[in-house]
C-alpha positions in Angstrom: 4.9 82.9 182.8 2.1 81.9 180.7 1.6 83.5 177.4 -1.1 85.3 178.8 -2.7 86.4 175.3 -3.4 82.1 175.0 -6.0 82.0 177.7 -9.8 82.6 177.3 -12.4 84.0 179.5 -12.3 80.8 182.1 -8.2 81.0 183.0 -7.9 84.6 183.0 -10.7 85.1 185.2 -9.8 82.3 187.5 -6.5 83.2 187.4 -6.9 86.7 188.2 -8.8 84.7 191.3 -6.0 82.8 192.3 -3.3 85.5 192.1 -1.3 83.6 189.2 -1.3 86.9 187.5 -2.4 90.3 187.7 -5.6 91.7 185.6 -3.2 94.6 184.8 -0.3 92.0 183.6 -3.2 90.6 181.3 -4.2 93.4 179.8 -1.2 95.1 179.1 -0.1 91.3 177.7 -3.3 92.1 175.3 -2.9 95.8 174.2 0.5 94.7 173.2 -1.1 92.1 170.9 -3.8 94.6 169.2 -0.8 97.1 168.9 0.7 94.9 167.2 -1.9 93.5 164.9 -2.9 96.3 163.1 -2.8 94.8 159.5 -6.0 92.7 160.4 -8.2 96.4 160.8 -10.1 94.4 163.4 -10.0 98.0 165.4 -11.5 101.1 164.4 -10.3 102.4 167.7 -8.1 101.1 170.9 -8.4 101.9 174.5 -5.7 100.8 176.3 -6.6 103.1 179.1 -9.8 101.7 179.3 -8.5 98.1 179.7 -5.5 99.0 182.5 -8.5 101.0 184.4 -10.4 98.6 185.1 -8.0 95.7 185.5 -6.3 98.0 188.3 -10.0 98.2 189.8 -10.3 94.0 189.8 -6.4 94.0 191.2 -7.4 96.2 193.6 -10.5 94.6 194.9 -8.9 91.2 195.2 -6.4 92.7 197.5 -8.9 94.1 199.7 -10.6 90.7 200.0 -14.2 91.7 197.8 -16.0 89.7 195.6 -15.0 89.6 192.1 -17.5 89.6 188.5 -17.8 86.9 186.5 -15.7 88.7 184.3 -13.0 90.3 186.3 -9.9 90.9 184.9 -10.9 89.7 181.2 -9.9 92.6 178.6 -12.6 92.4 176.0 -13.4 94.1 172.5 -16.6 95.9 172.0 -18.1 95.9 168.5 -18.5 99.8 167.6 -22.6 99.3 167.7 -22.4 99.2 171.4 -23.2 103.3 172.7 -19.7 103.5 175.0 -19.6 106.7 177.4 -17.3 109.0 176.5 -15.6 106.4 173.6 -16.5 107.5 169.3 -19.3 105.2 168.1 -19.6 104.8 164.6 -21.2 101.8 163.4 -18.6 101.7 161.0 -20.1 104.3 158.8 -19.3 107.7 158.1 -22.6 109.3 158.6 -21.7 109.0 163.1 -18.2 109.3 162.4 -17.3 111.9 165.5 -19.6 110.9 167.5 -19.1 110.2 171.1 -22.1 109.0 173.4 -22.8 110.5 176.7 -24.4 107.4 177.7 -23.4 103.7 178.1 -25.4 100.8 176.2 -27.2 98.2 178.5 -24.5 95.5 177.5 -21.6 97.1 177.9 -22.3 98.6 181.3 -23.0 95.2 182.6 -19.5 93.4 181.6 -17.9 96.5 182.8 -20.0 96.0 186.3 -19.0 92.3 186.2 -14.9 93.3 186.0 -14.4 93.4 182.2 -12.3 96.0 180.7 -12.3 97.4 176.8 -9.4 96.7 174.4 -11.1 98.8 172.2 -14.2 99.3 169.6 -14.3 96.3 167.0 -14.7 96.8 163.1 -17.6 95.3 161.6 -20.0 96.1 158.2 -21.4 99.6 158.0 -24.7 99.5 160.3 -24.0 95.7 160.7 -25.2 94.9 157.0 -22.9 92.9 155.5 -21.2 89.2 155.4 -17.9 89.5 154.4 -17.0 92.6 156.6 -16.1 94.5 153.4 -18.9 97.3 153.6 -16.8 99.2 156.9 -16.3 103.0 155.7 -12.6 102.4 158.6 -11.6 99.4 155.9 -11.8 95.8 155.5 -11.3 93.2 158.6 -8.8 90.5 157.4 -9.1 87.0 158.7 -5.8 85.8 160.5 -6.5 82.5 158.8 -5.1 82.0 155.5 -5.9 79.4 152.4 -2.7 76.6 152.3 -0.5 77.6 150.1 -2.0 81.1 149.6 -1.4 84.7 150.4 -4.8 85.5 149.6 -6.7 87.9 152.1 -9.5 85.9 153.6 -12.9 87.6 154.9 -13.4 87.0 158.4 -17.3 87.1 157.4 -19.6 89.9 159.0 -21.2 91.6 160.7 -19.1 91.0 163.7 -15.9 90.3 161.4 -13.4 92.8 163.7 -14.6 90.6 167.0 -14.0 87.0 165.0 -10.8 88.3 163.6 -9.8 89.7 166.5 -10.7 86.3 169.0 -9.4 83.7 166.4 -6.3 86.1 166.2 -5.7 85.8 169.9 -5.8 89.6 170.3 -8.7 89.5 172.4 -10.2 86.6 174.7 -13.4 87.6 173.3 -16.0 90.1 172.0 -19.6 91.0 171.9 -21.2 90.6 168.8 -24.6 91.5 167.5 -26.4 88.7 165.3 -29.4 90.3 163.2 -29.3 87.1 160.1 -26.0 85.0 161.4 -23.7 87.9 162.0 -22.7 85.8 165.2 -22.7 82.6 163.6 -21.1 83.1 160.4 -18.0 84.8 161.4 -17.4 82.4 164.5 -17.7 79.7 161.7 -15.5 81.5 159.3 -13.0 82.2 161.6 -12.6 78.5 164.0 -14.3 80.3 167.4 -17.4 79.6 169.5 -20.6 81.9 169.7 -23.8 82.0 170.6 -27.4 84.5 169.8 -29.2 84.1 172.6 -33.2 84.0 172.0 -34.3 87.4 171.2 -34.7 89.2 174.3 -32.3 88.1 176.4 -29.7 90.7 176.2 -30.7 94.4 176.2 -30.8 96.3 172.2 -30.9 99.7 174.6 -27.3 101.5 173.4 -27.3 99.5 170.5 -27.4 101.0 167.2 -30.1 99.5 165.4 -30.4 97.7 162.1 -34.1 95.4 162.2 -35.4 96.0 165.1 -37.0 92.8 165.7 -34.3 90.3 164.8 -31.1 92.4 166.2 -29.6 90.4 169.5 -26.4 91.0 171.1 -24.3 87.6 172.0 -21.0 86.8 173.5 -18.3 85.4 170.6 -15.2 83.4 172.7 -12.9 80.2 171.7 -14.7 78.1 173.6 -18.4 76.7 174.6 -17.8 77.5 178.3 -16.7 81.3 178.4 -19.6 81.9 175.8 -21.6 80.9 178.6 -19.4 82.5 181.5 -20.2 86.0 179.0 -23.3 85.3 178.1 -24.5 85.3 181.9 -22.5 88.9 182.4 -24.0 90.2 179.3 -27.8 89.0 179.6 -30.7 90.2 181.9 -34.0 92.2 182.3 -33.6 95.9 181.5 -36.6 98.0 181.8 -35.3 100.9 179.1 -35.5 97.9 176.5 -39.5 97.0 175.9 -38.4 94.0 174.1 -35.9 92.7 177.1 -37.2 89.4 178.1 -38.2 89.6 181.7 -37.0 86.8 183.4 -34.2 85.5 186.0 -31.1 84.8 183.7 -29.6 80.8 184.2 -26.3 80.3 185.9 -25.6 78.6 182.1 -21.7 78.3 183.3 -22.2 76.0 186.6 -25.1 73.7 184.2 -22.8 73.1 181.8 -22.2 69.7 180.7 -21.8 67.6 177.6 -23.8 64.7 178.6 -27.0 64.3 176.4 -28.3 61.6 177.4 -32.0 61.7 177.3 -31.8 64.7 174.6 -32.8 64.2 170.9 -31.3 65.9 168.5 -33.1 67.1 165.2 -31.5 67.4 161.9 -33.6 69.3 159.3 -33.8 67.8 155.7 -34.4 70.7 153.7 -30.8 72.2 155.2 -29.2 69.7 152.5 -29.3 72.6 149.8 -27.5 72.2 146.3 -24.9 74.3 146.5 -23.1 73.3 149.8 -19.8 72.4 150.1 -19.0 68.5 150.0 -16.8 69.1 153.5 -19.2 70.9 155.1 -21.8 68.5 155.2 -18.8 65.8 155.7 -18.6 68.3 159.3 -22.4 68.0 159.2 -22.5 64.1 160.0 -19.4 63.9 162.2 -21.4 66.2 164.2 -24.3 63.7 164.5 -21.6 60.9 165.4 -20.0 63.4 168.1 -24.0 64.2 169.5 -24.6 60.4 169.4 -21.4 59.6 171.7 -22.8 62.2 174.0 -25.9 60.3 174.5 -28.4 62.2 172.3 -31.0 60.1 170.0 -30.5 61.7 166.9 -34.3 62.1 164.7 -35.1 63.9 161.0 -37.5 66.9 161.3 -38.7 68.9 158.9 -38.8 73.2 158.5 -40.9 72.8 155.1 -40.8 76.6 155.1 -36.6 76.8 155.2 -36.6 77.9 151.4 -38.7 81.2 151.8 -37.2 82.3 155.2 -34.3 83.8 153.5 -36.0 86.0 150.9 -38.5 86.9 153.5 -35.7 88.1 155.9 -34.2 90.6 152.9 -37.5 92.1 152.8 -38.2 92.3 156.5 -34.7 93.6 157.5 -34.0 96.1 154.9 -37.9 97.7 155.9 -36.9 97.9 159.4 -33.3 99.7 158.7 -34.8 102.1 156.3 -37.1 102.9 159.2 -34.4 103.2 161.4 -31.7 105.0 159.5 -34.0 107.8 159.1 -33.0 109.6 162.3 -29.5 110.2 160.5 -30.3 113.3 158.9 -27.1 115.7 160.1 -29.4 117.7 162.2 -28.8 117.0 165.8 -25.6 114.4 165.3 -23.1 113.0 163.3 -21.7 114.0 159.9 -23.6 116.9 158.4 -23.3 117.9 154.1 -24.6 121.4 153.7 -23.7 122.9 150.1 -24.1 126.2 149.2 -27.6 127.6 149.7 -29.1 124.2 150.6 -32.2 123.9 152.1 -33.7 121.2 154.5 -34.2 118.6 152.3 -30.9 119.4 150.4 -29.3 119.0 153.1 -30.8 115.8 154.3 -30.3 114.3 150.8 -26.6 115.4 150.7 -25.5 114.0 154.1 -26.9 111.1 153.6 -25.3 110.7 149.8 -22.5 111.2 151.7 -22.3 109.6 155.1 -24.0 105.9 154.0 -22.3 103.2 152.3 -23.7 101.3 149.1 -24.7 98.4 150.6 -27.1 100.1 153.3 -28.1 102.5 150.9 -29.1 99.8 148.8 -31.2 98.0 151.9 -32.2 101.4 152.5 -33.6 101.6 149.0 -34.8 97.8 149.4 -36.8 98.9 152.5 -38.4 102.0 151.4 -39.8 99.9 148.4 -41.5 97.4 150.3 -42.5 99.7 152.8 -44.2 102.2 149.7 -48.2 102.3 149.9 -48.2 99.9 146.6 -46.1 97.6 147.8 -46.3 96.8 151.4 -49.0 94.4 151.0 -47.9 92.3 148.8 -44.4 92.4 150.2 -43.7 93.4 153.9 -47.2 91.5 154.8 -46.7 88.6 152.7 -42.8 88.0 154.6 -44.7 88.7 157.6 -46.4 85.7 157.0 -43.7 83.9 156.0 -41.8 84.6 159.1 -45.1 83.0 161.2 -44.8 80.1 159.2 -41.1 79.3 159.8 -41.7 79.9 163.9 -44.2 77.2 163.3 -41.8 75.0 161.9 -39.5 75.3 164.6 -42.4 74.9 167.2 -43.7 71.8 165.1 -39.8 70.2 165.3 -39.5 70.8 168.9 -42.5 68.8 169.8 -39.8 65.9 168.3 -36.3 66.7 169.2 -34.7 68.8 172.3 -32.5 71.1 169.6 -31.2 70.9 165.6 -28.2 70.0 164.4 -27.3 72.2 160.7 -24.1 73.4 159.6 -23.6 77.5 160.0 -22.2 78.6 156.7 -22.9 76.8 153.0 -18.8 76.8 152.4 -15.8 78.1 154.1 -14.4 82.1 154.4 -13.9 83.3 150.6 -11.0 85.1 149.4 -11.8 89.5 150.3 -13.8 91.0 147.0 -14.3 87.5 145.7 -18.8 88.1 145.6 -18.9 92.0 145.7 -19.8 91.7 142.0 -23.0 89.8 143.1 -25.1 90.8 146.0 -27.5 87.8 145.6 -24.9 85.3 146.4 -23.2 86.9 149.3 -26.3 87.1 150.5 -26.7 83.5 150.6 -24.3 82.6 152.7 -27.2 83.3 155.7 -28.8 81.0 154.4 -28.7 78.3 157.5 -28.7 81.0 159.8 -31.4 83.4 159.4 -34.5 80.9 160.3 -33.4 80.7 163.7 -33.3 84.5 163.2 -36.8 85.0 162.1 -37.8 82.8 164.7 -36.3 84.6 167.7 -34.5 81.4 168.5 -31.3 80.6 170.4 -28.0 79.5 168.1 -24.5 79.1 168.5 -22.0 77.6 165.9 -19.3 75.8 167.7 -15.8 75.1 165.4 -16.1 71.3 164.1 -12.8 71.0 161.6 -10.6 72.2 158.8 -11.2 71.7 155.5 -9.1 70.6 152.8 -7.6 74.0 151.9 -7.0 74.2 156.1 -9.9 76.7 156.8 -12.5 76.8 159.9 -16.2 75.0 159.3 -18.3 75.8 162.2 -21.6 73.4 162.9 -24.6 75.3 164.5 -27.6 74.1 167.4 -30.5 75.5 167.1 -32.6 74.9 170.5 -36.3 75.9 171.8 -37.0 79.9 173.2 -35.1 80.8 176.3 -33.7 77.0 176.5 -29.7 78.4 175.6 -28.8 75.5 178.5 -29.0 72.6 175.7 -27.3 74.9 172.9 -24.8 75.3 175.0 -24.6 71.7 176.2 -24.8 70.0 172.6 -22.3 72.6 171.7 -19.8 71.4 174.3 -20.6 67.6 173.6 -19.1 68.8 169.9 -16.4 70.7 171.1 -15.2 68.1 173.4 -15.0 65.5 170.8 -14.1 67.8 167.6 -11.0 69.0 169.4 -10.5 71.4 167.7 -7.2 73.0 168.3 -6.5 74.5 164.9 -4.9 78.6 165.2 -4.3 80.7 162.6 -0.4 81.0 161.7 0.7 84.5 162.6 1.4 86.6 159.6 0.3 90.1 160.8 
């Protein structure tokens, strides 16, 4: 038989279809593989039971001749900031260690109503606020890709590090993510796998634990262009519990799909060619104008003349929203509670808190308070407001040229595990290409373009216009299509 654990989204579903295989064959093929991966930490917890559930629910539907979901019989892992019913959600912090919702997020429930099963809930940074997937209080994710010639533990980048560790690592045919700055994009790029934000709205924050409230979207992260879009279409849709769900009929994105772009200009932004990039990154950067060209597309410069300032605005916008947000973690009504001896109210909130957050969201938290401060706000939070305007005009100004962008996703490849926690600033940066589509509420995917010269994943991003994730998706799979990439990680764990 097939090694099942190989296939992605498309094969298992349609083979599921086709009675090659069982959805219960594939799922115990794929607990057997996160059983047996353990030294990547890409779990914080497993659920077998979960996965052999509902694949005996798909197995049984086929046999009595009902339809099937788009993604029946596909074993998927959830990234612990998705509410799961009954299943610990922690957001990789302390502070909701133990706790266990009694209701399902938005998300979730629809891939379970379209035949997926859970492998488990995915590792990621602590509230998703991190890049390097070093701030989880359950451990660091390991990337299953390793330097040449090097032992060296390699971050899988972050947020969604466990669900790019745990796709490139073949443990799981893919994941949900959540992308707030890039914490889609990045750790698809850093780890050789496809995936894609959809423009903000489109999936459902309800059940998601929130970071910045205006820039957190949920996305589908896969191996290729094609079950990106086969999830993205389980995953998206109008919710009314969400006030911020776009309502709209979601695109069969799966049956559009196609790679010819004739007709389609592509963009490429000149203030993305920043000092500090990495020679074979932007070496990706122009084979992936080659690769759009051979698909057809006119490729044109544009300019986002406000690209410099969307970065610093976005570390003032995000950190005010989280410090908004964290404040319902207070050990009164859930989660971890501190209470020392003859503590009072505020003693106690201060002492949970000391306790249950990590130091990088305490410092956001810290970050976002400031700004937020009667003195401040003004000449802060308003001024990145602005900012943030400014960029979406950018973007609305390039579109009236070009059909999508072209930038790469990451400034340089993964880095080594606590190789930039000595520097906040410069981890930081490695959002840098991602977080204007961010601000902008704009549709992005990075899609795997090569391996550089130390044999490690570069991803190349598309930007396209609101609610058009039809051309994303298509420029992504002219790119995939003629990058073949085919590159795996060497199995060490």
């Amino acid at each position: 038989m097939t090694d099942l654990t190989s296939l992605g989204v498309k094969d298992i579903r349609d083979g599921v279809a086709r009675g090659d295989f069982t959805a219960r064959e594939v799922a115990e093929a794929f607990n057997a593989a996160v059983a047996e991966a353990a030294a990547l930490n890409a779990f914080i917890l497993t659920t077998p039971d979960h996965a052999l559930a509902a694949a005996e629910k798909v197995d049984a539907a086929r046999a009595a001749g009902k339809p099937l979901g788009k993604m029946a019989g596909v074993p998927i892992g959830m990234k612990d900031l998705f509410a799961t019913h009954g299943v610990e959600t922690t957001a990789a912090s302390h502070i909701l260690e133990g706790f266990t919702p009694r209701y399902e997020s938005s998300v979730s429930q629809k891939l379970w109503d379209a035949g997926a099963g859970m492998l488990g809930k995915l590792n990621l940074d602590q509230f998703a606020m991190g890049s390097s997937n070093e701030t989880s209080y359950f451990g660091n994710v390991t990337s299953p890709w390793r330097k040449a010639g090097s032992n060296a533990a390699m971050s899988p980048g972050g947020s969604s590090g466990g669900s790019s560790a745990a796709v490139a690592a073949r443990i799981a045919p893919a994941a949900t993510g959540t992308d707030t700055g890039g914490s889609i994009r990045q750790p698809a790029a850093f780890t050789g796998i496809c995936g894609i934000k959809p423009t903000y709205g489109r999936c459902s924050r309800w059940g998601i634990i929130a970071f910045a409230s205006s820039l957190d979207q949920a996305g589908p992260m896969a191996r290729s262009v094609a079950d990106c879009a086969i999830m993205l279409g389980a995953m998206a849709g109008f919710d009314p519990k969400d006030a911020t769900s776009l309502d709209m009929p979601v695109p069969d994105w799966e049956g559009q799909l196609t790679s010819d772009l004739r007709g389609k200009k592509i963009g490429i932004p000149r203030e993305y060619r920043m000092e500090g990039t990495d020679p074979a990154i932007l070496e990706a950067w122009e084979k992936g104008k080659e690769w759009l060209q051979d698909a057809g597309a006119q490729i044109v410069d544009v300019s986002l003349p406000h690209t410099k300032y969307a970065l610093p605005a976005y570390y003032i916008i995000a950190p005010a929203e989280a410090s908004s947000n964290l404040a319902r973690y207070d050990g009164v009504r859930y989660g971890l509670r501190e209470l020392p001896q003859g503590a009072g109210l505020q003693e106690m909130y201060a002492a949970t808190r000391a306790a249950g957050f990590g130091d990088e969201v305490k410092r956001r938290i810290l970050i976002g308070t400031y700004v937020l401060s009667a003195g401040f706000y003004d000449a802060y939070y308003t001024q990145a407001q602005k900012v943030r305007a400014l960029v979406a005009r950018d973007f609305a100004r390039a579109f009236e040229e070009c059909d999508a962008i072209l930038a790469p996703t990451t400034p340089t490849a993964s880095f080594p595990l606590g190789s930039m926690n000595e520097d906040p600033l410069t981890m930081y940066l490695n959002d840098v290409f991602a977080v204007p589509a961010s601000l902008a509420g704009l549709p992005a995917m990075s899609v795997p373009a090569m391996l550089n010269p130390e044999g490690l994943p570069l991803g190349l991003q598309i930007v396209g216009r609101p609610f058009d994730e039809q051309t994303v998706l298509d420029a992504g799979l002219a790119i995939e299509e003629r990058a073949g990439f085919a590159a795996r990680p060497e199995k060490w764990w």
